[in-house]
N, C-alpha and C positions, 0 to 999 in steps of 0.2 A: 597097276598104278592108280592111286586114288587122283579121282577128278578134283580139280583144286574150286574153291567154294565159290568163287566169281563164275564159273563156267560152268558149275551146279544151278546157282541162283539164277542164269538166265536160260540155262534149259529149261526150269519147273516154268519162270514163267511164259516161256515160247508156249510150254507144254498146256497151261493153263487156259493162257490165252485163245488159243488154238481149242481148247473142246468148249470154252464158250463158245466163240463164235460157230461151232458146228455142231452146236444143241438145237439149234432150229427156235429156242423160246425167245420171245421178247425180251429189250431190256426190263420192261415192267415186271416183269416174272424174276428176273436173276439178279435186278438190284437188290431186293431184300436177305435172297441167298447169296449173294457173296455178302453181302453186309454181316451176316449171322456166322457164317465161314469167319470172316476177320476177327470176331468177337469172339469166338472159340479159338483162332490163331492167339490173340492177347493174352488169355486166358494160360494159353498152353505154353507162351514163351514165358510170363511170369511165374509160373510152375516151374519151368527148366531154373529161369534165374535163381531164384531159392533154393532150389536143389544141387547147384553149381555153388553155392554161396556155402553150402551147408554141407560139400565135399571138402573142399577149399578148406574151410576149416576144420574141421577133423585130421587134415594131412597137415596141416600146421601145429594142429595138437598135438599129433603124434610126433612131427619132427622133434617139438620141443622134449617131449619125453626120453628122444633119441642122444638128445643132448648132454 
């Protein structure tokens, strides 16, 4: 059974959350690294979107061909 995306979404961040707080570094240390984390997350969902955009179409393409 695939886990459904609400209860993926708050295991990663229990899971997250949980090895910061038990990294032992300060928040001085781990604000800029999660900061740089999130800014490569952006990065990596607007990559997904375009490529999701740019399936999407090509299967529409081809529907229409099908037509």
């Amino acid at each position: 059974m695939q886990v459904p995306i609400s209860v993926a979404m708050n295991n990663t961040r229990n899971h997250i959350i949980s090895e910061i707080n038990n990294s032992g570094l300060p928040m001085c240390v781990l604000e800029p690294m999660v900061k740089s984390i999130y800014s490569e997350i952006v990065d990596m969902a607007k990559k997904e979107l375009e490529s999701d955009i740019e399936k999407m179409n090509k299967q529409e393409q081809e529907e229409k061909k099908d037509e």
